[in-house]
C-alpha positions in Angstrom: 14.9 -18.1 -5.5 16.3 -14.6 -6.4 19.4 -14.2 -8.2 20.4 -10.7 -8.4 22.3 -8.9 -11.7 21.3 -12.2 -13.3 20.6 -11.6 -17.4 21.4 -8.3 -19.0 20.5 -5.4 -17.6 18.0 -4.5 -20.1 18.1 -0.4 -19.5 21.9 -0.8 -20.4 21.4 -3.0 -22.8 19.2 -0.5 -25.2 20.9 2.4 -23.8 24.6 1.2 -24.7 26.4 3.2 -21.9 28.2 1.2 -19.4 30.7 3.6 -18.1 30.5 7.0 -16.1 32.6 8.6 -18.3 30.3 7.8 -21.1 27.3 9.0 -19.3 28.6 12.6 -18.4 29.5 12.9 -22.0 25.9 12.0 -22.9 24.5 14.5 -19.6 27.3 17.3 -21.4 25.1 17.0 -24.6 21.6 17.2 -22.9 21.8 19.4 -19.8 22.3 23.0 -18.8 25.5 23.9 -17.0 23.5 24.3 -13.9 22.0 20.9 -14.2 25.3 19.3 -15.3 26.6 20.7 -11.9 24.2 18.9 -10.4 24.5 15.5 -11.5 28.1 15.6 -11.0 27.6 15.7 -6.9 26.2 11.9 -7.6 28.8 10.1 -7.0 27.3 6.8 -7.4 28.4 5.4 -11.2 26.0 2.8 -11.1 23.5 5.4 -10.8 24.7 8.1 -13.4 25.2 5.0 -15.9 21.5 4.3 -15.4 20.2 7.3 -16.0 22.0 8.2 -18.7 21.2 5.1 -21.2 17.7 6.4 -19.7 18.4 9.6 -21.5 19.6 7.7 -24.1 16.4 5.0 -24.8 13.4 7.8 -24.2 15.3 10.6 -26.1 13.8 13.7 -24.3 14.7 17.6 -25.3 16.1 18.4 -22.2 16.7 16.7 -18.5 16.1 18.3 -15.3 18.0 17.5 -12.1 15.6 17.5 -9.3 17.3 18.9 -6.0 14.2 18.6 -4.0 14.9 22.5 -3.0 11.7 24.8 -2.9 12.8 26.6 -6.5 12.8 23.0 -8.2 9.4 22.2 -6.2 7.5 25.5 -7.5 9.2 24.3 -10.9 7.5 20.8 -11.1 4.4 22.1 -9.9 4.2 24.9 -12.7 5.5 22.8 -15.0 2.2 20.0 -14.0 0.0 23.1 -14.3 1.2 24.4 -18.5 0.9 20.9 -19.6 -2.3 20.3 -18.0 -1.3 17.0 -16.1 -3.1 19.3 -12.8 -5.5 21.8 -12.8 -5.4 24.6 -10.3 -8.6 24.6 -8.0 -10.2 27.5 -5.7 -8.2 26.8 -3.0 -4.7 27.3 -2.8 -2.1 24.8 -3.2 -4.9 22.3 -3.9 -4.8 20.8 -7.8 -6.9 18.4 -9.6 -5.5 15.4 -11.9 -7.2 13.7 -14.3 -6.3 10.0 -15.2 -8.3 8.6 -18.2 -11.7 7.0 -17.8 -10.4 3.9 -19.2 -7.1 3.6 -16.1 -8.5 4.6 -12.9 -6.7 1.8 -11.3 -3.9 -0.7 -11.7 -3.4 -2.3 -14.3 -2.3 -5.5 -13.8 -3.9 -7.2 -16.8 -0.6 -5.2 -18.4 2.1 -5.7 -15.3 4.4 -8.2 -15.9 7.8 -9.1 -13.6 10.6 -9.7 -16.2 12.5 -13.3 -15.1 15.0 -15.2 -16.8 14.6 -18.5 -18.3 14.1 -20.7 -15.1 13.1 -18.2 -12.4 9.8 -18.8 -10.7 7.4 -16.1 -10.2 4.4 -15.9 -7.8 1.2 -17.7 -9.3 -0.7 -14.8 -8.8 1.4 -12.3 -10.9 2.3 -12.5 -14.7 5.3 -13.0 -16.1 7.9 -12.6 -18.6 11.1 -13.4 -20.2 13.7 -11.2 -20.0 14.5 -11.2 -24.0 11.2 -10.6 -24.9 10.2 -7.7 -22.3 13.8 -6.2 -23.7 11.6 -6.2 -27.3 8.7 -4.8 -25.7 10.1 -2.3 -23.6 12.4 -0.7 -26.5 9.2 -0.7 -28.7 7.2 0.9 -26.3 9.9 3.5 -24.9 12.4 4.4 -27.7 12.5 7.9 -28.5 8.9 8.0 -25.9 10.1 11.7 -24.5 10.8 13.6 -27.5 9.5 16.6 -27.1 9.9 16.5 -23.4 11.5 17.4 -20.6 13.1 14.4 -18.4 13.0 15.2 -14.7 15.2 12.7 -12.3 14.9 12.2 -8.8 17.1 11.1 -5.9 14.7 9.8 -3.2 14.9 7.1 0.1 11.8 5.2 1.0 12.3 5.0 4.4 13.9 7.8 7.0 17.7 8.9 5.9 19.9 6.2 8.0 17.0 3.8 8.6 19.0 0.4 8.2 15.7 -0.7 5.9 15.3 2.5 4.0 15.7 1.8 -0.1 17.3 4.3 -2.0 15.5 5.0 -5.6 16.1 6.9 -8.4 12.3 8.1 -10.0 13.1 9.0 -14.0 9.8 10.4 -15.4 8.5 12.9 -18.0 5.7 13.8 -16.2 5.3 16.6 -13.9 2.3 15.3 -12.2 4.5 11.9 -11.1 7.3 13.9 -9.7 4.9 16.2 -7.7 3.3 13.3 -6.6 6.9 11.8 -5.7 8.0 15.1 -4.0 4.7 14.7 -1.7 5.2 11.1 -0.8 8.9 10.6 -0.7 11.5 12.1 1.0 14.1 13.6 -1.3 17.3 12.0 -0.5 19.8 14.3 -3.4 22.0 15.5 -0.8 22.2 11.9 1.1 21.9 10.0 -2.1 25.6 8.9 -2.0 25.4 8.2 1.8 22.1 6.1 1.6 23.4 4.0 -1.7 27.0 3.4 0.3 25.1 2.4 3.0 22.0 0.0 1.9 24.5 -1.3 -1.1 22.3 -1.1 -3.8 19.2 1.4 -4.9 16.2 1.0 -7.3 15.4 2.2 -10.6 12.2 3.4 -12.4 11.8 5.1 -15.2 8.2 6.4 -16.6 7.0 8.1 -19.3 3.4 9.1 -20.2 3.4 9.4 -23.7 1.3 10.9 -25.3 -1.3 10.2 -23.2 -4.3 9.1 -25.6 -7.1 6.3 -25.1 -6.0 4.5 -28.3 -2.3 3.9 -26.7 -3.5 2.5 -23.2 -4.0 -0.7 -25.4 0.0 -0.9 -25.2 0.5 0.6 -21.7 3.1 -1.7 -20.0 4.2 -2.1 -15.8 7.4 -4.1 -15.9 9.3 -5.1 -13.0 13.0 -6.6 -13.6 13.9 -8.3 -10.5 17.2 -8.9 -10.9 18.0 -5.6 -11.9 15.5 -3.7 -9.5 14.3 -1.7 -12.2 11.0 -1.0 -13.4 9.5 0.6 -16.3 5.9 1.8 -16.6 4.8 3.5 -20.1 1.8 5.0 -22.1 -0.2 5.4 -18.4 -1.0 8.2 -15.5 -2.4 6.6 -13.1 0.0 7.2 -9.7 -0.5 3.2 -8.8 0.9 2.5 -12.3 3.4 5.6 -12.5 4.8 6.3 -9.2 7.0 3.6 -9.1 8.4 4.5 -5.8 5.3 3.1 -4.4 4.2 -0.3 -5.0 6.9 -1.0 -7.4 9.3 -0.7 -5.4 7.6 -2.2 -2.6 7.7 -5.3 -5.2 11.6 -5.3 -4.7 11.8 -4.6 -1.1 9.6 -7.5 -0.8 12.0 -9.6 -2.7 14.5 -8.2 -0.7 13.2 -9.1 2.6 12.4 -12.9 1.3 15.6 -13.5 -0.5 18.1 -11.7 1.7 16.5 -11.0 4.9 17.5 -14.0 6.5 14.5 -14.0 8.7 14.8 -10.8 9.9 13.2 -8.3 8.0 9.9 -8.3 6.2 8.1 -5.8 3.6 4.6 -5.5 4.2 1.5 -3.5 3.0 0.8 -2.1 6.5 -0.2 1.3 8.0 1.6 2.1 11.3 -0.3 3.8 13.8 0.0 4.7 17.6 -2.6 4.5 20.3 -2.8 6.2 23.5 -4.3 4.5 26.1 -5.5 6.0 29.8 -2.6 5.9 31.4 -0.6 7.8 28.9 1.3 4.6 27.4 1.8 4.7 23.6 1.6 1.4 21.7 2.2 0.9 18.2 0.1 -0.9 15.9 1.0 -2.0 11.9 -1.6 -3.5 10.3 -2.2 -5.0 6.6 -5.8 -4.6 4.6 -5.9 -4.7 0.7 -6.1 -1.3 -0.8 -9.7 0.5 -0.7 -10.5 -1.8 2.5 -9.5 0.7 5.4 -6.0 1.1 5.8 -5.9 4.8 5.8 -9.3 4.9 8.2 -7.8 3.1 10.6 -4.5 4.9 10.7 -6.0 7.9 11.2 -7.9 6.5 13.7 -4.4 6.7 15.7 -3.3 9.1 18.0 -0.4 9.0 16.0 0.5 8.6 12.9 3.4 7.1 11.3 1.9 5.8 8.0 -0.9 4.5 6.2 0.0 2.3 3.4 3.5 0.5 3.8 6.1 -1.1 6.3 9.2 -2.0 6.8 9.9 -4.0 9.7 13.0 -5.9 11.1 14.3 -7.2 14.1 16.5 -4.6 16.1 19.3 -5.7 18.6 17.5 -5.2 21.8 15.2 -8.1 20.3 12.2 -6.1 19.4 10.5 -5.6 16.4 10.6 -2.5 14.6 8.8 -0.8 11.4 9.3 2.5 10.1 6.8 4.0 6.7 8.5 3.9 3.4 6.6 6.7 2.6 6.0 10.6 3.9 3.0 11.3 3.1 -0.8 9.7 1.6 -2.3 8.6 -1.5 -5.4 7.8 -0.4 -9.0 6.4 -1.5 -11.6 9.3 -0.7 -14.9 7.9 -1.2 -16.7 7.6 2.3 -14.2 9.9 3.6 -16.2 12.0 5.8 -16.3 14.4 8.8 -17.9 11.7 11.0 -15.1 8.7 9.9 -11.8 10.5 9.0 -12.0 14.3 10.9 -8.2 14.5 10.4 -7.8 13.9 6.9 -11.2 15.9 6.2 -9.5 18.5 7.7 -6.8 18.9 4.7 -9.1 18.1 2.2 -11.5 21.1 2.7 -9.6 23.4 4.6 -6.1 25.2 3.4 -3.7 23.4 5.2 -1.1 21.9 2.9 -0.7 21.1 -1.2 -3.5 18.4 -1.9 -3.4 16.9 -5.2 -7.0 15.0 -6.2 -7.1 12.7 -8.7 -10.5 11.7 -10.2 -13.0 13.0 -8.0 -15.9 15.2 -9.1 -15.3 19.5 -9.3 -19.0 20.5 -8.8 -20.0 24.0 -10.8 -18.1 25.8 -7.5 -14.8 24.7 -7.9 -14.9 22.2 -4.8 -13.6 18.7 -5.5 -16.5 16.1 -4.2 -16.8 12.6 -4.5 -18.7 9.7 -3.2 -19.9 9.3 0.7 -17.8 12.5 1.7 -20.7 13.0 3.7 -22.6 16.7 1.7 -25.7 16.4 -0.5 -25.0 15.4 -4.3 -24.4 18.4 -6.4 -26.6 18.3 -9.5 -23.5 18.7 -11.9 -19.9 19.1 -12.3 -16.6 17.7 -14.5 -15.4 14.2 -13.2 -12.8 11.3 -14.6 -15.3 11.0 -17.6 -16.6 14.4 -18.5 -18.9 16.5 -17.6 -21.3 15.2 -15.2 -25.1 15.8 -14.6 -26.8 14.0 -11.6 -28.6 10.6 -13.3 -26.0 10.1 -15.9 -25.5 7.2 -17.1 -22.8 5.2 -19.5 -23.3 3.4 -22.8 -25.0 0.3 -21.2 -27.1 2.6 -19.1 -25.3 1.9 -16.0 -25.2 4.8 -13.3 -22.1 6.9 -13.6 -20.9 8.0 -9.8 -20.1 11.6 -9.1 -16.9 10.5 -7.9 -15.1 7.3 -9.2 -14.5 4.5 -6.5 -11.0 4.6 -7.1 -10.6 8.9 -6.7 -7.7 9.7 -4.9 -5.9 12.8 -2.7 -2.4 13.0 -2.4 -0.9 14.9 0.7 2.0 15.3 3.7 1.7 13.1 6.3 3.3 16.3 8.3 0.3 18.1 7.9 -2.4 16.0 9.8 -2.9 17.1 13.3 -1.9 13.4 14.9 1.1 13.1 12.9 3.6 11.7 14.7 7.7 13.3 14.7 8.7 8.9 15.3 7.9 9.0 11.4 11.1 10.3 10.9 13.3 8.1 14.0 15.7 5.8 11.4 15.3 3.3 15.0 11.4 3.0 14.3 8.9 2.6 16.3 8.4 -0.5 18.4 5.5 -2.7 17.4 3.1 -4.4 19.9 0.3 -5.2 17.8 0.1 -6.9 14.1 -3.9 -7.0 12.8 -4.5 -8.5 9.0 -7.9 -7.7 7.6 -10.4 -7.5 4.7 -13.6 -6.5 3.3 -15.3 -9.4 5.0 -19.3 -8.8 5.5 -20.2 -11.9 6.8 -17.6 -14.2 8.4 -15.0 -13.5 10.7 -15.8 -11.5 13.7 -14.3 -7.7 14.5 -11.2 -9.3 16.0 -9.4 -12.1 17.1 -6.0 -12.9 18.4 -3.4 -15.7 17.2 -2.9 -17.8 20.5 1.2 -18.5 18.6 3.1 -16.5 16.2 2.2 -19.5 13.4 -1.6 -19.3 14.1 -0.5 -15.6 13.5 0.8 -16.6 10.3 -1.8 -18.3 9.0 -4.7 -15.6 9.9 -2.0 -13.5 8.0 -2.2 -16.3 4.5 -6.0 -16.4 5.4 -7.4 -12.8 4.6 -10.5 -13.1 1.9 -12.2 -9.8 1.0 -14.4 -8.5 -1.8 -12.6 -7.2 -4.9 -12.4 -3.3 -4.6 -11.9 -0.4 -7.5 -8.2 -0.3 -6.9 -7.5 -3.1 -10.0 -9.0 -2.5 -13.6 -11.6 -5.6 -14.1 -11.3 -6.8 -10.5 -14.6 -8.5 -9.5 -16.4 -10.6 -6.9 -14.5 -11.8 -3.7 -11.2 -13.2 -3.9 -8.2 -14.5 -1.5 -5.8 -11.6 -0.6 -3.1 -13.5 1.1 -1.5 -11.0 3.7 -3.3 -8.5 1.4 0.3 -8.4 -0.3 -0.5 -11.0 -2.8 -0.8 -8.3 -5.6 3.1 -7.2 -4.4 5.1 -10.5 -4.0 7.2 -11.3 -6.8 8.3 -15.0 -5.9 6.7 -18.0 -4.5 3.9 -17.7 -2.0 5.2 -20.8 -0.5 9.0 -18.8 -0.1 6.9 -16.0 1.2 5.3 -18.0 3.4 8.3 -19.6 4.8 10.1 -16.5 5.7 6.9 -15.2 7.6 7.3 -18.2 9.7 11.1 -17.6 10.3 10.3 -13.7 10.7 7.2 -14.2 13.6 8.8 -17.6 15.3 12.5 -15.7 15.6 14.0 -16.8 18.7 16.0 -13.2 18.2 12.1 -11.5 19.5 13.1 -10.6 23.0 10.7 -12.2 25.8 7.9 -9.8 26.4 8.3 -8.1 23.2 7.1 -10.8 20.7 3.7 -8.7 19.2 0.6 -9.9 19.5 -1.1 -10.9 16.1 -4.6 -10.8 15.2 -7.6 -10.5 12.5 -9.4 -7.5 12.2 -12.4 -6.8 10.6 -15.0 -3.9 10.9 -17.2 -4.6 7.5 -19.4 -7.1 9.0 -23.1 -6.5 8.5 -26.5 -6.4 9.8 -27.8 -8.2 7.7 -25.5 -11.3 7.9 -25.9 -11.4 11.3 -29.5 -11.8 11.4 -30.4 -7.8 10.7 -31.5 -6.4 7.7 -30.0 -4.1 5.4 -26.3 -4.1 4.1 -24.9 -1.6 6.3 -22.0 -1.7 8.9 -22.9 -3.6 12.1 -21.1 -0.6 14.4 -19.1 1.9 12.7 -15.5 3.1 11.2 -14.4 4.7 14.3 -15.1 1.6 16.2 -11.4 0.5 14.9 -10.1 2.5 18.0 -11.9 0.5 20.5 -10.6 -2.7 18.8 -6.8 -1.6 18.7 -7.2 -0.6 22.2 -8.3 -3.9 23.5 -5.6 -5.3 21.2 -2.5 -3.3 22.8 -4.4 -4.3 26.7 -4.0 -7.6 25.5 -0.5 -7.3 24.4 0.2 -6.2 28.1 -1.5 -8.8 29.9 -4.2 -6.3 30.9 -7.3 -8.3 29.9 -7.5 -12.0 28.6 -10.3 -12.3 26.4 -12.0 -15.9 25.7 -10.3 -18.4 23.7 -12.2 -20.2 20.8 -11.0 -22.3 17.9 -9.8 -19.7 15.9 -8.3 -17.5 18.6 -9.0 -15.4 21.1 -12.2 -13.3 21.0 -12.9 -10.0 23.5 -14.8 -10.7 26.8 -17.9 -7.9 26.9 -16.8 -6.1 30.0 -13.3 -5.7 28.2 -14.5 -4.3 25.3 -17.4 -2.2 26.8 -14.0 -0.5 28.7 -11.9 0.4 25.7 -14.9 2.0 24.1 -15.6 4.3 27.1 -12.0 5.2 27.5 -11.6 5.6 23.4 -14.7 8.3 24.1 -17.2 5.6 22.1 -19.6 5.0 25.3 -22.8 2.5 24.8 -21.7 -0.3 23.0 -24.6 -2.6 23.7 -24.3 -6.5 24.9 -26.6 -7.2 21.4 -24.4 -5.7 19.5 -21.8 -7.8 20.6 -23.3 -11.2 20.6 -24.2 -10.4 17.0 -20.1 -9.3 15.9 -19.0 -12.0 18.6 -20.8 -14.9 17.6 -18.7 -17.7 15.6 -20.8 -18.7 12.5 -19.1 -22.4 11.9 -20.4 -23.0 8.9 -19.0 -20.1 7.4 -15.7 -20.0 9.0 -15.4 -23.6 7.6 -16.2 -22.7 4.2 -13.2 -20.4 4.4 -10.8 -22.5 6.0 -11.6 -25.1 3.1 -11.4 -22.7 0.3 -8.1 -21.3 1.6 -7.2 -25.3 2.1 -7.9 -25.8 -1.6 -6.3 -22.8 -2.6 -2.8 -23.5 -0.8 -2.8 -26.8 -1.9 -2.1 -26.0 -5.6 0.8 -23.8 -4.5 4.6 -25.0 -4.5 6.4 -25.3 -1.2 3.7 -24.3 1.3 4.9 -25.0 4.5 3.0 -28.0 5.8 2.2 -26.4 9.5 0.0 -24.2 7.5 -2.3 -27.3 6.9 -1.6 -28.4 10.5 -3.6 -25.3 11.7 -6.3 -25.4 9.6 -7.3 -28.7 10.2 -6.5 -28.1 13.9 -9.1 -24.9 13.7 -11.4 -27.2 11.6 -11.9 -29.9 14.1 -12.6 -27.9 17.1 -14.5 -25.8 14.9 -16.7 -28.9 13.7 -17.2 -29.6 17.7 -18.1 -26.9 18.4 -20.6 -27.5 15.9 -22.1 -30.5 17.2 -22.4 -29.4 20.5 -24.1 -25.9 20.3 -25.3 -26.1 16.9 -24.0 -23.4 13.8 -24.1 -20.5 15.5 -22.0 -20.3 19.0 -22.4 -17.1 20.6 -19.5 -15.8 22.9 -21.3 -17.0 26.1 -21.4 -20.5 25.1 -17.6 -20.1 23.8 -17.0 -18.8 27.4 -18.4 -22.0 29.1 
C-alpha cells in the first residue's frame, strides 16, 4: 500500500527550509531581481519550499527561472552549446549529445525507490530505506552545483486542464536536460498555480550532472521517494536517467493510478495512435511494448499521432475510456529507423524541420549524424559515444564496436511530424477502441490476437516476454516484461495486477465502448517458422494492416477465428486491411506460417509466466484460472492435430 507524506521529506530534511518566507529569503540571496520576480508569481508554497532547500543542498552560483518564453529557450540552448553538453551540427537547429560510453542506458543496477521501514516495493525494482538514501543522497548532492547555474522548471505532463495531467517541477544544472525537457514537456509556468490547485499535488526532481567524469558514474544514483513524489538522479546524463519528467515520474503516476485511482485510471507505457480506415472513421489505438521494441514504429505508423511512449488513461463520464500523452514530443531509439519503416520521423531527422537533439549516434567526417539500419551505406569513419570511429573497430576484447550505439537517441516535437494529430492537446482525450501489449517475440506468439474478455485481456497484458534490448545497462537474454511496465511500477505486481482487473472489468465502460484488447507482435521470424535466416517474417509497416483489422474488429466488422488463446484473423479479413492500408499481396503462405499456433511453445510460456507469478504476493487467482484454461485447450489441441495447428484446422 501507498501512504503518502509518510517519513521525512528528505529534500527538506537536508535543506532545513520549511516555510515560504524562509525560501524567498534564500531565492533574495541567490537570484537576480528579474528572476526573483519570477518566482514570486508561484504561488504554490509547497513548491517554492522545495526548491529552495534544493538551492540550499546542491549549492549552485546562481539559479535561473525558466519561463518557457523563446528568450529563456535560446538561453538554455546556448547555454548546452558553451558547456559542451550539445554540439552544434551542419544543419540548423539540429545538436549532438554525447552521454559517456560507460551510461548509454538506464541504470537500474543504481535506481533505487526510497520506502519506509515496512513498505513493500515491487520484486522487480530495488529498494531502500528512507534513512539511509537520506545519507546517500546528501553525500552524493551536497554542494553538487557549485560552480553552476541551477535552472527550474514549471511543467504538466499531460494537456493544461487534463483531469490526469501531473504537474512537475524539473530542478537541474544541466542545460542539455532542460532542453530536452523544453522539447518533451509542455511548460506549464503561467498555469503552474492552476494545474497544482487543480490535481492537488505535483512532482519533484532534482538532477545534477556533476562533474561528469567516468570515475564518478561508480556513485551515480536514481532515487525515487514515493511518498514524497520526489526523485533525485546524480553524477549521470543519460536523458532515461536525468529527465525525470519522463519515466520517473511515470513511476509516481503509476503509483498514483494504483493507490488512489480507485479503478478508474491507469498509467501505462503506451503510444497512442489513430487510424483511418476507408470510410473515413478515426479509431484510436494505445498500445504497450518495452522500450527499443517498436513503440515509436508503430505510432508513426498512425494516421495520427498522439504519442509514442506514455499514457494516461481513465474512465470519462459518458463511460468511455480515455488516454491523453504525458508527453509533447519524442525520445526515440534510432537504429533501423529508415526511409522504408518510419518516412515521417526520417523526415525530421534529415531534413530541416524542427530542433533535433541526437544523443549517441555516429557524426560521419560530413557532419551528418548516422547510426545503425538508417538505411545508407556505412561511412568508413566518424566520432561516436566512444571516440572516434573507423569502420572495423573493435573494443578491448576485440568485439565489433557499431557505428551507432543500440541505444542512440533523437529528441524532437511531436508538432512537427506531418501526422501529428491537434487531439494531442484536447484535456478530454481521445477515445480508445483498441489496447495491443507486445514484445520482441521471434518465435511464439502470432502477429495478433484478441482477448475474447477484458481478464483474458489482462492476462495477455501480465504475459508479454521479449528479448532484453540496449535500453538497460547489463540487460541480457530474454526476460518477462509484464505489461512492459515492470521496469516502472513501484509497488506490488499483485496490487498492480488487481487494479488492471478493476480498471478493464469496470461496470462504469459504457456498453459498446469497452476496447478491444489484444497481443501484438511483428518480430516473428523466418526462420522459426520453418524459413531460414533471422529476419522478419513480413515487415515494420505491416503494423497498419494489424491495427486495422483490430479497430474492424472492435466494430463488429469482421469476426476472426477463435482459438485457445484468443481470437486470430481469418485470411480474407486480413488480405482486406492490407489492400486498403496500401500493403497489397499479402500471400496465404505467409499467413499460415504467422497464423499457425506452435503449442509447444505457447505452453512453455504459459508455464514459465505460471512459475513466475506464483512466487509473487497477492496475484489475483483468476490469473491462474486463465492460464490453465488456455493450457488445456491448448494441450487438445495438441493431441488432436499434432504441435503445429495451422489456422485452417483452428477454423474447423
Amino acid at each position: 500500500m501507498l501512504e503518502r507524506k509518510k517519513g521525512v521529506d528528505i529534500l527538506v530534511e537536508l535543506g532545513g527550509i520549511r516555510t515560504a518566507g524562509e525560501a524567498m529569503e534564500l531565492f533574495e540571496s541567490k537570484m537576480t531581481a528579474r528572476h526573483l520576480a519570477r518566482i514570486k508569481q508561484i504561488t504554490v508554497e509547497d513548491a517554492l519550499i522545495k526548491i529552495a532547500n534544493a538551492v540550499k543542498l546542491c549549492a549552485p552560483d546562481t539559479v535561473y527561472v525558466n519561463t518557457g518564453s523563446s528568450a529563456d529557450k535560446e538561453f538554455i540552448r546556448k547555454l548546452a552549446l558553451e558547456r559542451g553538453e550539445e554540439e552544434r551540427l551542419p544543419m540548423k537547429d539540429h545538436t549532438i549529445h554525447f552521454d559517456l560510453k560507460e551510461e548509454q542506458g538506464r541504470i537500474v543496477d543504481r535506481t533505487y525507490y526510497i520506502v519506509n521501514e515496512d513498505e513493500a516495493v515491487s520484486s522487480l525494482a530495488k529498494r531502500m530505506v528512507r534513512r539511509q538514501a537520506l545519507e546517500e543522497i546528501h553525500e552524493r548532492m551536497a554542494g553538487i552545483m557549485r560552480g553552476r547555474t541551477m535552472i527550474v522548471g514549471f511543467y504538466v505532463r499531460g494537456p493544461i486542464g487534463s483531469p490526469v495531467s501531473n504537474p512537475a517541477l524539473e530542478i537541474t544544472s544541466s542545460a542539455y536536460v532542460s532542453h530536452s525537457a523544453e522539447i518533451l514537456y509542455r511548460n506549464a509556468y503561467t498555469d503552474f498555480n492552476f494545474e497544482v490547485a487543480q490535481a492537488g499535488y505535483f512532482f519533484t526532481n532534482v538532477h545534477s550532472e556533476g562533474e561528469n567524469r567516468p570515475e564518478d558514474l561508480p556513485n551515480a544514483r536514481v532515487f525515487m521517494d514515493r511518498s514524497h513524489w520526489t526523485t533525485y538522479s546524480m553524477l549521470c546524463t543519460y536523458a532515461g536517467n536525468t529527465l525525470l519528467l519522463k519515466k520517473g515520474n511515470h513511476r509516481f503516476a503509476v503509483d498514483k493510478s494504483v493507490y488512489l485511482g480507485h479503478g478508474e485510471e491507469l498509467s501505462e507505457h503506451m503510444f497512442i495512435t489513430g487510424i483511418s480506415d476507408k470510410d473515413g472513421r478515426v479509431d484510436w489505438c494505445v498500445g504497450a511494448a518495452p522500450s527499443g521494441c517498436g513503440k515509436t514504429t508503430t505510432a508513426m505508423a498512425g494516421d495520427h499521432f498522439v504519442g509514442d511512449d506514455l499514457a494516461q488513461m481513465w474512465i470519462a463520464e459518458d463511460g468511455t475510456v480515455r488516454a491523453v500523452n504525458p508527453e509533447a514530443g519524442i525520445f526515440g531509439i534510432v537504429q533501423d529507423v529508415n526511409w522504408e519503416g518510419d518516412p515521417q520521423l526520417m523526415d525530421l531527422l534529415r531534413h530541416q524541420r524542427t530542433e533535433v537533439i541526437f544523443s549517441n549516434v555516429l557524426i560521419d567526417d560530413n557532419g551528418v549524424p548516422r547510426w545503425t539500419g538508417d538505411g545508407d551505406p556505412e561511412p568508413g569513419s566518424g566520432r561516436n559515444f566512444q571516440g572516434e570511429w573507423k569502420a572495423g573497430k573493435t573494443d578491448k576484447d576485440g568485439k565489433p564496436i557499431p557505428m551507432s550505439h543500440p541505444n542512440a537517441r533523437c529528441t524532437v516535437s511531436a508538432r512537427a511530424l506531418a501526422n501529428y494529430s491537434p487531439e494531442s492537446e484536447n484535456a478530454e482525450g481521445v477515445t480508445v477502441r483498441v489496447v495491443t501489449y507486445s514484445g520482441r517475440d521471434s518465435d511464439t506468439m502470432p502477429p495478433i490476437w484478441v482477448a475474447p474478455t477484458p481478464e483474458y485481456g489482462v492476462v495477455i497484458g501480465a504475459c508479454i516476454v521479449s528479448a532484453a534490448t540496449a535500453t538497460e545497462v547489463g540487460a541480457e537474454g530474454v526476460k518477462r516484461a509484464p505489461w512492459a511496465n515492470a521496469p516502472f511500477i513501484p509497488g506490488a505486481l499483485g496490487d498492480y495486477m488487481g487494479a488492471q482487473f478493476t480498471f478493464w472489468g469496470n461496470p462504469k465502460i459504457a456498453d459498446g465502448h469497452r476496447p478491444v484488447i489484444a497481443g501484438l507482435n511483428y518480430f516473428l521470424t523466418h526462420e522459426a517458422r520453418g524459413g531460414s535466416g533471422k529476419g522478419l517474417l513480413g515487415k515494420k509497416s505491416d503494423v497498419k494492416a494489424w491495427l486495422t483489422w483490430l479497430t474492424r474488429y472492435s466494430h463488429g466488422m469482421v469476426q476472426g477465428i477463435r482459438t485457445p488463446i484468443g481470437i486470430i484473423p481469418r485470411y480474407e479479413e486480413l488480405v482486406s486491411a492490407f489492400e486498403d492500408t496500401g500493403n497489397p499481396g499479402y500471400a496465404r503462405e505467409t499467413y499460415v506460417k504467422q497464423f499457425s499456433l506452435y503449442i509447444d511453445n505457447i505452453i512453455g510460456r504459459i508455464d514459465l509466466q505460471d512459475e513466475a507469478f506464483r512466487k509473487e504476493e497477492n496475484i489475483p487467482e483468476r490469473f491462474f484460472d486463465i492460464l490453465a484454461e488456455q493450457k488445456k485447450e491448448l494441450l487438445a489441441l495438441g493431441e488432436k492435430y499434432g504441435r503445429i495447428v495451422s489456422p485452417d484446422q483452428l477454423a474447423g
